[in-house]
PLY file of the C-alpha trace (Angstrom):
ply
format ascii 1.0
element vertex 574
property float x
property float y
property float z
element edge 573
property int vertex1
property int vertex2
end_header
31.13 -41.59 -30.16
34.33 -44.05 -30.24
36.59 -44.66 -27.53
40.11 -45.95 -27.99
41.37 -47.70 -25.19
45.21 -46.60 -24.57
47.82 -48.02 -21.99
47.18 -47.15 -18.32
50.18 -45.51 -16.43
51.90 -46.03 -13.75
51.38 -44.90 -10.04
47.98 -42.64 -12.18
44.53 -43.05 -10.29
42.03 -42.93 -13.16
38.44 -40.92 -12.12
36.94 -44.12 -12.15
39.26 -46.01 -9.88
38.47 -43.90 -7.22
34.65 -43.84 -8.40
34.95 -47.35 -8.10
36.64 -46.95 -4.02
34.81 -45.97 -1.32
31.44 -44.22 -1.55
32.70 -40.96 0.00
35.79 -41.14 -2.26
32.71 -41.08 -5.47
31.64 -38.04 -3.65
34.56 -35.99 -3.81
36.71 -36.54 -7.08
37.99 -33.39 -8.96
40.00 -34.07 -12.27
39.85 -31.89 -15.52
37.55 -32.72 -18.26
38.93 -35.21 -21.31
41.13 -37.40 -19.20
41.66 -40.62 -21.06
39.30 -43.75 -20.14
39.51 -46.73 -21.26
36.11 -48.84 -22.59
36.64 -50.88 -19.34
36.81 -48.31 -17.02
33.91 -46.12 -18.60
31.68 -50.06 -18.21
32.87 -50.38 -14.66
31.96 -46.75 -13.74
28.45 -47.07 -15.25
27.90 -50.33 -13.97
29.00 -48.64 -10.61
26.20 -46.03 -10.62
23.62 -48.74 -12.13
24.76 -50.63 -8.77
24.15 -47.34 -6.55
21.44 -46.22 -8.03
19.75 -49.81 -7.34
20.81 -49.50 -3.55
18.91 -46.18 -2.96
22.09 -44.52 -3.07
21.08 -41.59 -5.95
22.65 -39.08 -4.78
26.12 -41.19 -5.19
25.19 -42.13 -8.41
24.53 -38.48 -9.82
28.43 -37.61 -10.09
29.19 -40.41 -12.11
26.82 -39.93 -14.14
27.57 -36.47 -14.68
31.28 -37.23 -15.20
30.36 -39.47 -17.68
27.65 -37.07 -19.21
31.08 -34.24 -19.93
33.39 -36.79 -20.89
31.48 -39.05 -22.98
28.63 -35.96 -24.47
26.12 -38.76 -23.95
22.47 -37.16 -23.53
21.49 -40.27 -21.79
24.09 -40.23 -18.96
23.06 -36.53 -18.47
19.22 -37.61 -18.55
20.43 -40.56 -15.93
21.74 -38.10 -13.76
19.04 -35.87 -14.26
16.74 -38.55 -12.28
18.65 -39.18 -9.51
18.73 -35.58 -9.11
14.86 -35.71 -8.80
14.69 -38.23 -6.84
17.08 -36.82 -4.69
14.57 -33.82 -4.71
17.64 -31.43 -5.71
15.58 -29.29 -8.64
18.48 -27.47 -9.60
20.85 -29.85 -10.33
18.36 -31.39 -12.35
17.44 -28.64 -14.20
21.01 -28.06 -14.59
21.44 -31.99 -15.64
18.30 -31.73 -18.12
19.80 -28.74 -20.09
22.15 -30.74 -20.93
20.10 -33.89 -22.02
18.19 -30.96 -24.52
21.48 -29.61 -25.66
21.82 -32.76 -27.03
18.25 -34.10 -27.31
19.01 -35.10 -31.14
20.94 -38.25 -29.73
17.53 -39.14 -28.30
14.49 -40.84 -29.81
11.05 -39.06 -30.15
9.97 -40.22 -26.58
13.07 -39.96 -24.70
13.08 -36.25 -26.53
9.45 -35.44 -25.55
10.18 -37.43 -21.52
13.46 -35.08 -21.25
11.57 -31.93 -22.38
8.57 -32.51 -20.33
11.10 -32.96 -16.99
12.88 -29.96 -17.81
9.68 -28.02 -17.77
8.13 -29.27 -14.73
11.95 -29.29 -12.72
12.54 -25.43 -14.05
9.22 -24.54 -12.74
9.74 -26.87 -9.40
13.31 -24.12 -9.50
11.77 -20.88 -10.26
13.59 -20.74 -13.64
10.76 -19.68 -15.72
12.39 -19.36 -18.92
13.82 -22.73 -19.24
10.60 -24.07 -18.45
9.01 -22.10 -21.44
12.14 -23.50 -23.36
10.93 -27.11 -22.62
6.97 -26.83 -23.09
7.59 -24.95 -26.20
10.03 -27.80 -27.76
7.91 -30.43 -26.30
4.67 -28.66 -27.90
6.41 -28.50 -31.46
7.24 -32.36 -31.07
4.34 -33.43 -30.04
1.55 -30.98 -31.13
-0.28 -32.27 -27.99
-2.92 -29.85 -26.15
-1.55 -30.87 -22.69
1.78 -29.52 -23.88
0.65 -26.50 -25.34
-1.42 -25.68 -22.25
1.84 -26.21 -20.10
3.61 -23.91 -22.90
0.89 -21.43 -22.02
1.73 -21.47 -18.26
5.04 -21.34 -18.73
5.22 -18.23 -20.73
2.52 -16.54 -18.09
4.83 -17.43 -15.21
7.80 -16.02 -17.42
6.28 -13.08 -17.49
5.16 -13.13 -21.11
1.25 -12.43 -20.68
0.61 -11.86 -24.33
2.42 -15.08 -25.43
0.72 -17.00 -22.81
-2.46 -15.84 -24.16
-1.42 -16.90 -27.53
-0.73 -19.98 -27.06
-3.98 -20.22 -24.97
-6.12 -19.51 -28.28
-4.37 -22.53 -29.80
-6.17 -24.92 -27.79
-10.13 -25.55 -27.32
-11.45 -26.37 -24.00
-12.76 -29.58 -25.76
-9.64 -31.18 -26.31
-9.75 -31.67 -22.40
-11.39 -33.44 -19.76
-11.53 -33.84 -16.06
-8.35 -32.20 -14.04
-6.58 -31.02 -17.20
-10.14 -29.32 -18.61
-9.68 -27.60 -15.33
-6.00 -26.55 -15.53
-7.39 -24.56 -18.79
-9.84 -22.70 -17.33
-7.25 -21.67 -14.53
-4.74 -20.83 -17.36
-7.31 -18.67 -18.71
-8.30 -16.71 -15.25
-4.68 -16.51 -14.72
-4.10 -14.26 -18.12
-7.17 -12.54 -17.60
-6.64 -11.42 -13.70
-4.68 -8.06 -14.31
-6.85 -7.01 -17.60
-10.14 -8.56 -17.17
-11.04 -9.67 -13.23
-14.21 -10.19 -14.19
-14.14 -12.59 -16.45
-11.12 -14.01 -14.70
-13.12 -14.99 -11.96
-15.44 -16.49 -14.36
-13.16 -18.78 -15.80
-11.74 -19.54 -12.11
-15.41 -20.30 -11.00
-15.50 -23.41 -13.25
-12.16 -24.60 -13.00
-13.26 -25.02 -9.52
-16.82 -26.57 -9.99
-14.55 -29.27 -11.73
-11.82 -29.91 -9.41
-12.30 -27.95 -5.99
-8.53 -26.99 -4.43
-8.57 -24.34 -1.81
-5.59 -22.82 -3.55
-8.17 -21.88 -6.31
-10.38 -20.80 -4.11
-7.81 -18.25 -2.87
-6.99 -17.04 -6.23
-11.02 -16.94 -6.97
-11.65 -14.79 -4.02
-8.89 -12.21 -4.95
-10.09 -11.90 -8.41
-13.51 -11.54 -6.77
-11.91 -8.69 -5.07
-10.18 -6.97 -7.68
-13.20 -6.94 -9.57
-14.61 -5.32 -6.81
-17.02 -8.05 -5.43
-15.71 -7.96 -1.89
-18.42 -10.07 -0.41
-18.35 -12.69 -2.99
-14.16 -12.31 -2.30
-15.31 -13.00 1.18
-17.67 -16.12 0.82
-14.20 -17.80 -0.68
-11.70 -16.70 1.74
-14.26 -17.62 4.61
-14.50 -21.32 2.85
-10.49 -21.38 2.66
-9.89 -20.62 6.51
-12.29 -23.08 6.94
-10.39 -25.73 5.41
-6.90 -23.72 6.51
-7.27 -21.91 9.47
-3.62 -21.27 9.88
-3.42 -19.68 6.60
-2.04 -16.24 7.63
-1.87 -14.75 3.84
-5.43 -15.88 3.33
-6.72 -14.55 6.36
-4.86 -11.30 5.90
-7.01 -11.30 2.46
-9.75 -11.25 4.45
-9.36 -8.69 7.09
-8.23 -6.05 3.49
-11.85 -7.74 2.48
-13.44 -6.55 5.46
-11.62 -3.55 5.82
-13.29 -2.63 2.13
-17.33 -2.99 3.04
-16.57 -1.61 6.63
-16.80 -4.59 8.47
-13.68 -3.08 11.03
-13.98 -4.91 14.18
-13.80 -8.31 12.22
-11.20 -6.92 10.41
-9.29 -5.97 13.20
-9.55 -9.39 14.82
-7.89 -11.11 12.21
-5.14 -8.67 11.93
-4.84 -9.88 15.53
-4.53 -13.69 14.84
-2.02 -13.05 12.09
0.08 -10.90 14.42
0.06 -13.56 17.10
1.82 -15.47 14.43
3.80 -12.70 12.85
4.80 -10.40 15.96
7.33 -8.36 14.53
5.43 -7.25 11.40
4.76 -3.83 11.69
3.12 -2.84 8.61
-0.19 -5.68 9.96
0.19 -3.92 13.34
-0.51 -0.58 11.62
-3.12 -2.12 9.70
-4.84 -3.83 13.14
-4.67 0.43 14.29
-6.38 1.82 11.76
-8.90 -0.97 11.29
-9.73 -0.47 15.33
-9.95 3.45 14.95
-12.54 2.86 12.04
-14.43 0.61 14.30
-14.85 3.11 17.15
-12.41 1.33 19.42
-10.68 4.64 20.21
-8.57 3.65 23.03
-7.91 0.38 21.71
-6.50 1.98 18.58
-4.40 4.44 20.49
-2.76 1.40 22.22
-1.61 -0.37 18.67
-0.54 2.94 17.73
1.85 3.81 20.49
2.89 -0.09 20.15
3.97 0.09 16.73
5.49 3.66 17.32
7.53 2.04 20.57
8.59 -0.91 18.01
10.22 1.67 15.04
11.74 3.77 17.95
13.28 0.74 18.74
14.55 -0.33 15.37
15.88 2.85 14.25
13.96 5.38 15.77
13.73 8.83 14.33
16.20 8.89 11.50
15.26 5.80 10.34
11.33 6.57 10.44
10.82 9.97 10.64
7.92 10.71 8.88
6.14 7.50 9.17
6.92 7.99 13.36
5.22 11.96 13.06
2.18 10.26 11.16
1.46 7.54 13.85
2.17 10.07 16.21
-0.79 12.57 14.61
-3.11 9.58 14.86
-2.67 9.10 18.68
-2.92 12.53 19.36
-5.97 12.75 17.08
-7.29 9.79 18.95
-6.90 11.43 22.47
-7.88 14.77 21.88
-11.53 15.35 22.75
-10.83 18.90 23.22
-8.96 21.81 20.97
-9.14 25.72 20.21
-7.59 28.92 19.23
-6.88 32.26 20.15
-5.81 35.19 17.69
-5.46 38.53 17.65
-5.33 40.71 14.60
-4.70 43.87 13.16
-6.28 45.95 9.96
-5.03 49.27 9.24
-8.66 50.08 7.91
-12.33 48.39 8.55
-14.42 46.61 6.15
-18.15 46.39 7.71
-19.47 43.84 5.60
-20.03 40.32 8.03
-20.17 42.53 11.35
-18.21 40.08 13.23
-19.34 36.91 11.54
-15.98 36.14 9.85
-14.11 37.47 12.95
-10.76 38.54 12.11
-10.83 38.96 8.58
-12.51 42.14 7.79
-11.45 44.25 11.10
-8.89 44.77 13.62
-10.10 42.49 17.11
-9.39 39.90 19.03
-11.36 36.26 19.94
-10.90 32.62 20.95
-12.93 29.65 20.40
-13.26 26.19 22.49
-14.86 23.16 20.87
-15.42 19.93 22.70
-16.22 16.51 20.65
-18.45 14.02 23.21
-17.45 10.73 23.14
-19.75 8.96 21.42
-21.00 11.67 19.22
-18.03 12.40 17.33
-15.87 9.43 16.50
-13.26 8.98 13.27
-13.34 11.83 12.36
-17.66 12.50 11.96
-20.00 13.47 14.01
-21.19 16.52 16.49
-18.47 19.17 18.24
-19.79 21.33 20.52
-18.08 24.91 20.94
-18.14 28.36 22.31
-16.55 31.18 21.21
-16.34 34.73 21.78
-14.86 38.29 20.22
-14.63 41.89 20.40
-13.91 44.28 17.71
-11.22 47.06 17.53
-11.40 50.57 16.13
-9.84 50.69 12.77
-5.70 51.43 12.68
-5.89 51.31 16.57
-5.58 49.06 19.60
-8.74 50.48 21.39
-10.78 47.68 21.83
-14.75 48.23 21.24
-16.30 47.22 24.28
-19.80 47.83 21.93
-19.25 45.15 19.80
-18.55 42.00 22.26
-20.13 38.87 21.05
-20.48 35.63 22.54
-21.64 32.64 20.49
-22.58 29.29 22.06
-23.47 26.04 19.16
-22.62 22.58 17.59
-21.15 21.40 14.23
-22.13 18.33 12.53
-19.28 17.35 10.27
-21.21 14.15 8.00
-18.38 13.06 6.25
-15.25 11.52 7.74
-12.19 12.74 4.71
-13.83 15.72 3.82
-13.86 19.04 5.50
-17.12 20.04 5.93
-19.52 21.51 8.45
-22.79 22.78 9.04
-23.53 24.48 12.02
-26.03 26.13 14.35
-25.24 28.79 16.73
-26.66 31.00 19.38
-25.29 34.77 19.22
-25.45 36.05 22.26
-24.90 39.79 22.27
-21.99 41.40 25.25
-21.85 44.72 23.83
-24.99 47.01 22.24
-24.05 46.68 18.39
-23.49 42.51 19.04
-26.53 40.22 18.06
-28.83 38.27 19.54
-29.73 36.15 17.17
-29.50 32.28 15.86
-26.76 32.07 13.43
-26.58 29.09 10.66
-23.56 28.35 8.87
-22.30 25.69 6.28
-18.02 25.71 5.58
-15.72 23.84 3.87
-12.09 23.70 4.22
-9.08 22.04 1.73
-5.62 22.45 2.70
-2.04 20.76 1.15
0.81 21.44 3.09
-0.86 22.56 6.32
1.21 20.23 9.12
4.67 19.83 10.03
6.44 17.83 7.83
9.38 16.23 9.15
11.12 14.66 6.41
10.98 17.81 4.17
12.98 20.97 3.92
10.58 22.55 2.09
6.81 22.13 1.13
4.12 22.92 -0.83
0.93 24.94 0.94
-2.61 25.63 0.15
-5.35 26.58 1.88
-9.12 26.58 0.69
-11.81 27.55 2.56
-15.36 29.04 1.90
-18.23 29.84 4.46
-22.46 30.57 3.94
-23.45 32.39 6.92
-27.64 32.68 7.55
-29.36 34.88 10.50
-33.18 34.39 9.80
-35.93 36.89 11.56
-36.58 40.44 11.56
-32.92 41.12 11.59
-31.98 38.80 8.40
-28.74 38.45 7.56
-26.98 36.69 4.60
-22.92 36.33 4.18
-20.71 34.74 1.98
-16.74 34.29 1.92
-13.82 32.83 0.26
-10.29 32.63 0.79
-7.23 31.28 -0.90
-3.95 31.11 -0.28
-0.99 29.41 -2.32
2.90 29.66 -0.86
5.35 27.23 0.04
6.75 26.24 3.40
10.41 26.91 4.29
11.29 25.06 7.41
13.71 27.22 9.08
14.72 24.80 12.21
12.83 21.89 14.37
8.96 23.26 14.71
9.80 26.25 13.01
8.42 27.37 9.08
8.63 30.68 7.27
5.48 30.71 4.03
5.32 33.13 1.75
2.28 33.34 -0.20
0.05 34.82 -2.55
-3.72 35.21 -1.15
-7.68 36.12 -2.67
-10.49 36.91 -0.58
-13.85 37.51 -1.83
-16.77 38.96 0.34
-20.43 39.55 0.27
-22.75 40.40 2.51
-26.86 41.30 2.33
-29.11 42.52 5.30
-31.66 45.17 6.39
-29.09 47.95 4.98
-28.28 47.23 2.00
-25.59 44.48 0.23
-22.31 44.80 -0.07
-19.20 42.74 -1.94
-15.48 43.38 -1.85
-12.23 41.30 -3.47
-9.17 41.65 -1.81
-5.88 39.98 -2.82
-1.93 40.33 -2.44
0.96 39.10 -0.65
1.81 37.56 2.83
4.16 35.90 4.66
3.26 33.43 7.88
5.60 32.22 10.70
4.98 29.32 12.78
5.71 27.55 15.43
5.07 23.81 16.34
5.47 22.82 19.73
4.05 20.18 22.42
5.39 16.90 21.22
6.46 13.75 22.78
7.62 10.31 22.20
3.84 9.12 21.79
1.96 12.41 20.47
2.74 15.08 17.55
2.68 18.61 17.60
0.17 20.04 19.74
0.20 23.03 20.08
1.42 25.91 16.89
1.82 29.64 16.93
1.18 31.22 13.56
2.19 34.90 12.76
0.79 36.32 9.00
1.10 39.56 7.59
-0.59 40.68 4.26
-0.90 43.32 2.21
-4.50 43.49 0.39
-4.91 45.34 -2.67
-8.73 46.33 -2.98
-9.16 44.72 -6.82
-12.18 46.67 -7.76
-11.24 50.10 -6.50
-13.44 51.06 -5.03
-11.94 51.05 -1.29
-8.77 51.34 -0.14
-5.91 48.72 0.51
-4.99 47.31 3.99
-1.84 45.79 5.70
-3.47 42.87 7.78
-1.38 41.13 10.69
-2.48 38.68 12.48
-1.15 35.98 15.58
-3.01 32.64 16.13
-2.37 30.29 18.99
-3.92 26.73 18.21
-3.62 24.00 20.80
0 1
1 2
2 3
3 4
4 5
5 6
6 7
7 8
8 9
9 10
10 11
11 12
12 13
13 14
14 15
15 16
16 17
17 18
18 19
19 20
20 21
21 22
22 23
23 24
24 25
25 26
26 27
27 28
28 29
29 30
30 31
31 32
32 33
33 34
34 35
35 36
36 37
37 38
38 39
39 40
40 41
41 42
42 43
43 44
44 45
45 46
46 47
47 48
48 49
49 50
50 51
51 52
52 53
53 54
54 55
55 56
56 57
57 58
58 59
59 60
60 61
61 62
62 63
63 64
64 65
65 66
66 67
67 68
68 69
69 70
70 71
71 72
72 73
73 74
74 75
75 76
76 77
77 78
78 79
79 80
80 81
81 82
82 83
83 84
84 85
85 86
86 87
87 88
88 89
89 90
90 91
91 92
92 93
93 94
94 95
95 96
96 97
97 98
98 99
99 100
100 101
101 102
102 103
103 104
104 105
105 106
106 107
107 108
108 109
109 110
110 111
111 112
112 113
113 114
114 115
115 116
116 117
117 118
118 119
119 120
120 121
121 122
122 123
123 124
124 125
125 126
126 127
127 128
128 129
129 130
130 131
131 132
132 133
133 134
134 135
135 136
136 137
137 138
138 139
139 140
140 141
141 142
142 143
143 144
144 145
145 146
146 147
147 148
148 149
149 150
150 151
151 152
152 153
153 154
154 155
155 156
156 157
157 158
158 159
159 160
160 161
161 162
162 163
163 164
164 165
165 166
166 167
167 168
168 169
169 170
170 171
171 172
172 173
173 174
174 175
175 176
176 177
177 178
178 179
179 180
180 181
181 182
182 183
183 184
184 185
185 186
186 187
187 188
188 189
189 190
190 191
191 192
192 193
193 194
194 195
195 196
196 197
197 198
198 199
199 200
200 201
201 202
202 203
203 204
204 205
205 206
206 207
207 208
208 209
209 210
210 211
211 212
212 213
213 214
214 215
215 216
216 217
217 218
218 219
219 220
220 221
221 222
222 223
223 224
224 225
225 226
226 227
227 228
228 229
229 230
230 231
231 232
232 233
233 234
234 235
235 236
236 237
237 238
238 239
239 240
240 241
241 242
242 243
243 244
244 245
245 246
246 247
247 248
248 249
249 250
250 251
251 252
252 253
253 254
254 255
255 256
256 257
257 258
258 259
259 260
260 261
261 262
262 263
263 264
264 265
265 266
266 267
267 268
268 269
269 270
270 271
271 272
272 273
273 274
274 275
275 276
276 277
277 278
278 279
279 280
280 281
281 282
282 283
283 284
284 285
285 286
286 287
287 288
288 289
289 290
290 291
291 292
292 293
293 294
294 295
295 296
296 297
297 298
298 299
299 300
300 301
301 302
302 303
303 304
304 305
305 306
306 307
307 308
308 309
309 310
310 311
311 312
312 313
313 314
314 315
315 316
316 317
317 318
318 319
319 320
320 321
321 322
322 323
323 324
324 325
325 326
326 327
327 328
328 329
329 330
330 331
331 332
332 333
333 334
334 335
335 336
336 337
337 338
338 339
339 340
340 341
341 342
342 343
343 344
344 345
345 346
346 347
347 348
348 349
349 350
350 351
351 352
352 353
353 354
354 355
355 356
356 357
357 358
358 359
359 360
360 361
361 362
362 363
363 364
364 365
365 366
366 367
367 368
368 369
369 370
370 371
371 372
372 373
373 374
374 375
375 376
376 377
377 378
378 379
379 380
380 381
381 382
382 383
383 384
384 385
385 386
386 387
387 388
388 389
389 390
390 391
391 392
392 393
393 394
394 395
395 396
396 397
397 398
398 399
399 400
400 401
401 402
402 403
403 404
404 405
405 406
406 407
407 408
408 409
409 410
410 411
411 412
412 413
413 414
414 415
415 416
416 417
417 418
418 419
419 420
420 421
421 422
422 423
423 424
424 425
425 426
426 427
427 428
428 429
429 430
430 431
431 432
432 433
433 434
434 435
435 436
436 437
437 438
438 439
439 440
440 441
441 442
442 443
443 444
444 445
445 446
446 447
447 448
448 449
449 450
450 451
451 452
452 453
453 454
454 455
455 456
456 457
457 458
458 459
459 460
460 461
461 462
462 463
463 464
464 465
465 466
466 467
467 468
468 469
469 470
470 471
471 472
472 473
473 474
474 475
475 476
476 477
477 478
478 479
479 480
480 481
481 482
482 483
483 484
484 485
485 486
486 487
487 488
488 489
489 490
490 491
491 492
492 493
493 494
494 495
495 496
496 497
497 498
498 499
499 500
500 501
501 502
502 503
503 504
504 505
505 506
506 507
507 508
508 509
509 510
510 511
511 512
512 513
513 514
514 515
515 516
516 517
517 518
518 519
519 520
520 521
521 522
522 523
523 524
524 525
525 526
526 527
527 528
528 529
529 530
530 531
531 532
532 533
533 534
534 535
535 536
536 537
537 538
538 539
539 540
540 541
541 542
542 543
543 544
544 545
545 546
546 547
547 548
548 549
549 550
550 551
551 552
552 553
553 554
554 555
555 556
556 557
557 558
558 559
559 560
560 561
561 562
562 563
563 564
564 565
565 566
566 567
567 568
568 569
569 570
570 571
571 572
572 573
C-alpha cells in the first residue's frame, strides 16, 4: 500500500504525535479511522512501539499497533499487536487482533500464514471461542497438510460442538504419524468423540493416552468414562489416584462420593459430601446429596439433621413460594426418618354383605369397623426394609345396619418383612386370635403388594393424577384351611380444593376369591367413587402427618349374580 505524504496543519495533533507523548497519552487516543499520516510519522509511531515493546511495556505497544493495523490494512501490524496481546495474557484482544492478521493472511508468507493460524487457534480456544478456533486449525490443516494440525482441527470441531466433524477429521490421521505427547493427544481426541456414544471404548482409548503421558486431568476424564460405562469401581481406582495427587479437588471428589453412592458404599460417600461442603457451604443441592447418602447408610438421625439443615437454609432463601415442593419432599423424608410408629382407624359401611374373606380383607366385603398399630424396631427396619411389627383388631357389622357383631371380634397380633427398599411389598405372618365365637384362632400368612401415583399431598399442583394398585394372597393352613385372594384398582384424579384438602373422583375394580372347608367362592365388583381428604399435622420441619379420607362407591356386581352395594367408608391415618 502507498502513502503520500501531504502538508501538516496548523495547531492539528496528529495520532502519532500524541503516540509519540507521554505513555498514558499512547493509552488513551481516540481519532476516526483514515486520518492522514505522513511516511514519517507512520516510521516514528512504529519505531515507538518497537521501542515499547523492547522495554516490557506490551501492553503500550498494542494500540499502536492496532492503529496502525486499521489505518495502514497491514496483516503484520495486526499480527504485532496480536503478540503483545499474548504476552500481555489478554486472549481476547488477541483473538480479536489475529482475525484480523487471517482476514488478510494473503499479505503473509506460507509460515507467517501457518504461525498466525496456529495462534488464532490456540488464543480462540485459550477465549472459549470455539468456532474461530476450528476456523484456524482448519486453514492451517489445508496449508500445511500436517497431522498435528489436523488433530488440533479435530479438537477444535469437538469443542465446537461438531462431534461428527471431529470424528471426521479424526479418521484422516493414523496414530502412526505420532509419537510421544502428541501420539497421546490422539488417543484423548479419540476417547473424547467416543465418551457420549461409545464409553467403553472411550475409556479404552483414554487408558493409553495415559500409559503414555500420565496427567491427573486424564485420569479424571478416564474415571468418568469408567463410570458411564458403568465400571464404578474401576471409576473409583482413578478418582482415588486423582485425590491423591489433588486432595483439594472438590469436583473430583464429588465424582467420587456419586461413585460410591452407585455400589452402596454410603457412609464413604457421605463423608466426602462432607469435605466438599466444608468448602462449598452454601450449596444446597451437595447438602441434599450428604442426606440421602447418610439415610442409605443407616445413619438415621444423622440424616434427619442434614435434612432439617437444608430445609432451614431454602426457608431462608425464599421459603415456601420459592421451594414449595422441593421444601414438602425434604419435609416427607424427616418425618419418614422419625417415625418409628404409624396406624389407622376406619370405619365403613356396605348396604349388603359379601362372606367371602370372613374378615381377612376387613372393610372391603362388609359393613365394620377396625384399627391397626405397627411399630418398626430400630435396627430391624431401616430405609425403608426390614421387619414392622403390628397389631390390629376388628369387628364386623350386620349388613345395611350399625349393629355391631360382637360374634365376629378378631384380634390379630404379627410382623411384616418388607425385602425390598422402592418396592411395595410384604409378606407377613400373623396370629388370629379369636374375641368373638365366629373369629379364628388360627396362624394367618399373607404376601401384598401395593403401587400408587398420586397418593400424597402435592403442593405445587392444583390438580393430580391418582392410582392405586394393590393385591393380597391370604393362607390359614390346618384343619380349618383357608385360601383368599384380592385385587383392587382405582384410577381418578385429585382436585385440591384448599391447603390439606382434595376431592378424587374415580373409577374402581375389585376382584375376590376365596376357598375353604365350605366351598369357593369369587365375585367382581366395579363402579364409581368419590374420596375426600384431609391432610393435617405439619410443621416447619415435618410433612403431613396425619390424613382423614372419606370414599363412597357404588359397586355394580359384574357377573350378576349378586346384587350391587353403595360402600362408604372413613379412614384416619396418622
Amino acid at each position: 500500500m502507498s502513502v503520500t505524504a501531504k502538508p501538516r496543519r496548523r495547531a492539528r495533533f496528529t495520532r502519532t504525535a500524541m503516540l509519540l507523548g507521554a505513555s498514558a497519552a499512547a493509552l488513551g487516543w481516540v481519532t476516526t479511522a483514515g486520518a492522514d499520516l505522513t511516511p514519517e510519522e507512520i516510521a516514528s509511531a512504529r519505531a515507538h512501539a518497537y521501542q515499547l515493546n523492547a522495554q516490557g511495556r506490551c501492553a503500550e505497544a498494542m494500540p499502536i499497533w492496532e492503529e496502525l493495523g486499521s489505518v495502514l490494512g497491514r496483516a503484520s501490524d495486526y499480527l504485532d499487536a496480536a503478540n503483545c496481546a499474548i504476552e500481555s495474557g489478554d486472549s481476547a484482544r488477541a483473538v480479536s487482533d489475529l482475525w484480523e492478521v487471517v482476514r488478510r493472511r494473503d499479505q503473509l508468507d506460507t509460515e507467517g500464514q501457518l504461525f498466525a493460524l496456529r495462534s488464532l487457534g490456540y488464543q480462540a480456544e485459550a477465549q472459549g471461542d470455539w468456532d474461530r478456533s476450528l476456523i484456524g486449525w482448519d486453514y492451517a490443516a489445508q496449508l500445511s497438510d500436517a497431522p498435528s494440525d489436523k488433530l488440533q482441527a479435530a479438537r477444535a470441531a469437538r469443542l465446537s460442538g461438531r462431534a461428527a466433524d471431529a470424528q471426521s477429521r479424526l479418521w484422516q490421521v493414523r496414530p502412526g504419524e505420532f509419537e510421544g505427547v502428541a501420539l497421546a493427544q490422539y488417543y484423548d481426541e479419540q476417547a473424547q468423540v467416543l465418551r457420549d456414544s461409545q464409553p467403553e471404548m472411550a475409556a479404552q482409548y483414554m487408558a493409553r493416552a495415559i500409559a503414555i503421558d500420565d496427567q491427573t486431568w486424564r485420569r479424571f476424564d478416564h474415571g468418568l468414562m469408567l463410570q458411564a460405562a458403568n465400571e464404578p469401581r474401576a471409576a473409583i481406582g482413578e478418582f482415588r489416584t486423582v485425590l491423591a495427587r489433588d486432595p483439594g479437588n472438590t469436583d473430583v471428589r464429588l465424582s467420587l462420593a456419586y461413585a460410591l453412592r452407585s455400589i452402596g458404599e454410603n457412609a464413604e460417600a457421605a463423608r466426602h459430601f462432607g469435605e466438599v461442603i466444608a468448602v462449598q457451604p452454601d450449596n444446597l443441592g451437595i447438602r441434599e446429596d450428604q442426606a440421602y447418602a447418610l439415610k442409605d447408610a443407616g445413619q438415621q438421625d444423622a440424616a434427619g439433621a442434614a435434612f432439617i439443615g437444608v430445609i432451614d437454609r431454602l426457608r431462608a432463601d425464599g421459603g415456601e413460594a420459592a421451594h414449595a415442593e422441593r421444601l414438602y419432599r425434604l419435609r416427607r423424608e424427616v418425618t419418614a426418618l422419625e417415625s418409628r410408629t404409624s396406624g389407622f382407624a376406619y370405619a365403613s359401611y356396605r348396604n349388603e354383605g359379601v362372606s367371602l374373606s370372613g374378615g381377612l380383607q376387613d372393610s372391603i366385603t362388609y359393613s365394620s369397623l377396625g384399627a391397626e398399630f405397627s411399630w418398626r424396631p430400630e435396627g430391624l427396619y431401616e430405609n425403608g426394609t426390614g421387619i414392622t411389627a403390628f397389631a390390629r383388631g376388628y369387628v364386623g357389622m350386620d349388613p345395611g345396619a350399625f349393629s355391631i357383631d360382637e360374634d365376629s371380634a378378631q384380634l390379630g397380633l404379627g410382623a411384616r418383612w418388607k425385602p425390598f427398599q422402592s418396592v411395595d411389598f410384604s409378606l407377613s405372618g400373623e396370629r388370629l386370635i379369636a374375641l368373638g365365637d365366629t373369629a379364628r384362632d388360627d396362624w394367618l400368612l399373607r404376601a401384598s403388594y401395593g403401587w400408587t401415583d398420586g397418593y400424597d399431598w402435592q403442593p405445587d399442583a392444583s390438580s393430580w393424577n391418582y392410582t392405586s394398585v394393590y393385591a393380597d394372597l391370604a393362607y390359614i393352613p390346618g384343619d380349618n384351611e383357608y385360601f383368599g385372594a384380592y385385587a383392587q384398582f382405582r384410577q381418578g384424579r385429585r382436585f385440591r380444593t384448599a391447603e390439606g384438602w382434595t376431592v378424587t373422583p374415580y373409577v374402581t375394580a375389585v376382584a375376590q376369591y376365596s376357598d375353604d372347608i365350605y366351598g369357593s367362592q369369587d365375585r367382581f365388583e366395579a363402579g364409581p367413587g368419590v374420596s375426600v381428604s384431609h391432610w393435617f399435622g405439619e410443621d416447619d420441619h415435618h410433612a403431613y402427618r396425619r390424613r382423614v379420607d372419606f370414599d363412597v362407591e357404588y359397586l355394580f356386581d359384574v357377573e350378576g349374580s349378586g346384587d350391587d352395594a353403595l360402600m362408604a367408608r372413613v379412614v384416619f391415618s396418622f
